[in-house]
N, C-alpha and C positions, 0 to 999 in steps of 0.2 A: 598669210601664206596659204596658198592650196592643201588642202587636208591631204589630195594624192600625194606631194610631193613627198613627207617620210617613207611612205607604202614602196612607192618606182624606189627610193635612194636604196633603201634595202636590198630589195629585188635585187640592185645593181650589185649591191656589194656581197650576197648571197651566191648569185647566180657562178659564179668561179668554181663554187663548189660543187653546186650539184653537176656541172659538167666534170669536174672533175671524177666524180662518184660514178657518172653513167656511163665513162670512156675508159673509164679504168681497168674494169674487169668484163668481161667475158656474162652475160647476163640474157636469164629466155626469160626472165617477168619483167612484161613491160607495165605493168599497174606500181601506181608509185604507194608508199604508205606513209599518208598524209599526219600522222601520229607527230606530235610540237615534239615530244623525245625519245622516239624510235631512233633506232643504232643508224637507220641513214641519214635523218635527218642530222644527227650529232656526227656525224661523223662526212657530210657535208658540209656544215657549218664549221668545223674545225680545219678542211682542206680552204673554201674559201679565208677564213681568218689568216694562214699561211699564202696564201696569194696576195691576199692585201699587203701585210708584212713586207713582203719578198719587192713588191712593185714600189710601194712607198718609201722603203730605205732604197730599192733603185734609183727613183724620181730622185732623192735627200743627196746620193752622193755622187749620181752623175749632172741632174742638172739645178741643183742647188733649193729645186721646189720641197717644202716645209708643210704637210698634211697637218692641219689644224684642228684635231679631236676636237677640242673645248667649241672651238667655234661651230661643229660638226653635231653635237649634240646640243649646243644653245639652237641650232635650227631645226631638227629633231621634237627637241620637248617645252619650247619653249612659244614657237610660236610667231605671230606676226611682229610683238612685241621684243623678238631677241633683232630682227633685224635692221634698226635703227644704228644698233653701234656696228655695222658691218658691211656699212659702204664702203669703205675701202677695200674688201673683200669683193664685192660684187666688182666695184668697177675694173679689177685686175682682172675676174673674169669676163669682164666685156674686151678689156684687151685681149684676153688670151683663150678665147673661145673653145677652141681644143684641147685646152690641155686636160678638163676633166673627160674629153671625150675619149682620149689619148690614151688617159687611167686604166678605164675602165674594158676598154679593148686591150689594154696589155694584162690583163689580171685574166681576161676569160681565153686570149691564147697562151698565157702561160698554165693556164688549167688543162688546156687541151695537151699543150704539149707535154706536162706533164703525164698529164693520164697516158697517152700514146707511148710515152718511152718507158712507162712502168709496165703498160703489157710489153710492149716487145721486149723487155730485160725477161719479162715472167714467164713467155712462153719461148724464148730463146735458151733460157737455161732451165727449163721445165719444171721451176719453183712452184706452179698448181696440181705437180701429178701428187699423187695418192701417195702418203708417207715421206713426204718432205715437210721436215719442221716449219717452212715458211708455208705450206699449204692452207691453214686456216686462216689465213691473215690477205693472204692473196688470190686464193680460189672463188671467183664468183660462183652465183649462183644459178648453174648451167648443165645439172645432169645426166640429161639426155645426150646433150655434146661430147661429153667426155666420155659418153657409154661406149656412143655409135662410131668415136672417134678414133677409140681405142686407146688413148692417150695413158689410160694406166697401166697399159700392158706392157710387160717386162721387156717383149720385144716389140719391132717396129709392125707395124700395121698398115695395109694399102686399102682396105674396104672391109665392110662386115656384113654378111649374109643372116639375114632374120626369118627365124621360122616362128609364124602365130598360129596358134589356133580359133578355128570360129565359129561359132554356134548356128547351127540351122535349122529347121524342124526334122527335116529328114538325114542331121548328125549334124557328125561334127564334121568340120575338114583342118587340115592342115595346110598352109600357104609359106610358102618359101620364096626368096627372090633377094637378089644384089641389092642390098638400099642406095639408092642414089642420092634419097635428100627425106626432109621430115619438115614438119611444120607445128609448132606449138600455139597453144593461145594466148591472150594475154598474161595469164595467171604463169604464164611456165608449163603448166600440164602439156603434156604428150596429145596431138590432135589428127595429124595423119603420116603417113608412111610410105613414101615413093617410091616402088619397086622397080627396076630393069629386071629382065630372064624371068618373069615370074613364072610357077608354077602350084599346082595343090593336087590333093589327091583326098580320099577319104581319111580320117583318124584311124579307124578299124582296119585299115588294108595296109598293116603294120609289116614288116619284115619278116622272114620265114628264120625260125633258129635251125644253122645244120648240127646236127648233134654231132655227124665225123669228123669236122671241119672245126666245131666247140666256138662257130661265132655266128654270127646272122648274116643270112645270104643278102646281099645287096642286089635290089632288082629295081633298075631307073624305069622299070614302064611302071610303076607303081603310081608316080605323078604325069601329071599329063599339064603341056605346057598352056598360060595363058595368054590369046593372041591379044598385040599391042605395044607399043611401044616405053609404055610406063604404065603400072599398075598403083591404082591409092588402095591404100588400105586405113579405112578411120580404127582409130585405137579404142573407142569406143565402143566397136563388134568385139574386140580381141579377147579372149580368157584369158590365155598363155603368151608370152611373148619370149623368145633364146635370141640369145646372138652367135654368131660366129664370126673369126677374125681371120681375113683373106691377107698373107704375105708371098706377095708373088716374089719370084726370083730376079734374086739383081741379073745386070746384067753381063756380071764376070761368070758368071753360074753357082753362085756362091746363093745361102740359103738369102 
C-alpha cells in the first residue's frame, strides 16, 4: 500500500474539523498553531470526530451503508499485508465508486453548515458581546472588531471616530477621522487605519478653559482638514489611540 494513503485518509477525516474551527467564529489571526495539543487543534479534532459520527449513522440509517472501523484501521496500520482478506471490500468499492467520495463531501458541508449557523444564532442573539455567560465559549478571537464595532456598547452604534496621537520631530500632532475600515496582520495585531473626513492639528494647540463659562471653549479652526478621499494611518506611528461611538438618529427622530 502507498505509505501516503494513511497521511490523505486522515487529512480527510480531519479536515471537517478544522473547517469547522475556522467558520465558526469571528477571527483576525490568520497563522494557525501547529502545536499536536493546542486547544485548536483538540478542539478541531473533536468537531470533526462529531461530523464523522453524525454522517456515518446518517449513511447506517438512511442508506443502509455499514462503516467498517476494524477494516479501517487493518488498512491504517497494518499495511500491504492487511489487504489480502479485503477484496470483497475493495471490489464494492469499484462498484460504488462514489460513495466514499459522497462521505466525505457530506462531512466537510455539514462542518460548514454547521459553523455558519453557529455564528448566525451567535451573533443574531449577541451570545459574543461582553458579559454574557456564553461569551467565553463563543467569542472568537477578534478584538479590534468588537472595539471598532462597538458591539459592546450598551447602546446601538452606527460608526466610531478615532483620535491617534503621533510622533514627529517637530511634535506631536493629533489625527482624528470617521474609520471606515482597518486592516490587521497575520498575527491579529492592529496594522493600519482607514480614515474618511480626516483631520490633525498640533498636540499643544489644546483647548482654551473659560473660567465664566467653567468648561473649555471649543474652537474647530484648531484642526485643519486633510485633503483626500481616505486617509491610512499605520498603527505603528501611533502612541495613543481613543475611540468614539457615532449613533445617528433614527429615522422617527427618536435617539
Amino acid at each position: 500500500m502507498n505509505i501516503a494513503f494513511p497521511a490523505v485518509f486522515l487529512f480527510l477525516l480531519v479536515a471537517p474539523g478544522f473547517l469547522f474551527r475556522q467558520f465558526s467564529q469571528r477571527s483576525e489571526v490568520r497563522t494557525f498553531d501547529h502545536t499536536p495539543f493546542s486547544a485548536v487543534v483538540l478542539q478541531a479534532l473533536l468537531a470533526a470526530a462529531v461530523c464523522n459520527l453524525v454522517i456515518a449513522i446518517g449513511a447506517w440509517w438512511i442508506g443502509g451503508y455499514e462503516i467498517e472501523v476494524g477494516d479501517v484501521v487493518r488498512l491504517l496500520v497494518s499495511g500491504a499485508s492487511a489487504t489480502g482478506d479485503l477484496n470483497s471490500r475493495f471490489n464494492w468499492l469499484n462498484i460504488h465508486p462514489l460513495a466514499p467520495v459522497g462521505y466525505f463531501v457530506l462531512t466537510n458541508v455539514l462542518a460548514l453548515a454547521a459553523a455558519f449557523g453557529l455564528r448566525a444564532v451567535v451573533e443574531s442573539y449577541g451570545l459574543d458581546r461582553r458579559g454574557h455567560r456564553a461569551t467565553s465559549w463563543v467569542r472568537g478571537p477578534a478584538p479590534w472588531y468588537y472595539l471598532f464595532a462597538g458591539l459592546d456598547h450598551p447602546s446601538g452604534v452606527d460608526g466610531a471616530v478615532v483620535a491617534a496621537i503621533v510622533e514627529f520631530k517637530e511634535g506631536s500632532y493629533l489625527y482624528t477621522g470617521v474609520l471606515l475600515d482597518y486592516e490587521v496582520n497575520e498575527h491579529g495585531e492592529l496594522d493600519r487605519l482607514l480614515l474618511v473626513q480626516a483631520q490633525r492639528r498640533k498636540l499643544d494647540d489644546d483647548r482654551a478653559y473659560d473660567v465664566d463659562a467653567a468648561r473649555y471653549a471649543d474652537d474647530p479652526k484648531r484642526f485643519y482638514p486633510i485633503s483626500g478621499d481616505v486617509f491610512v494611518l499605520r498603527y505603528e506611528e501611533i502612541k495613543t489611540l481613543n475611540v468614539s461611538y457615532l449613533a445617528l438618529p433614527s429615522a422617527n427622530g427618536g435617539p
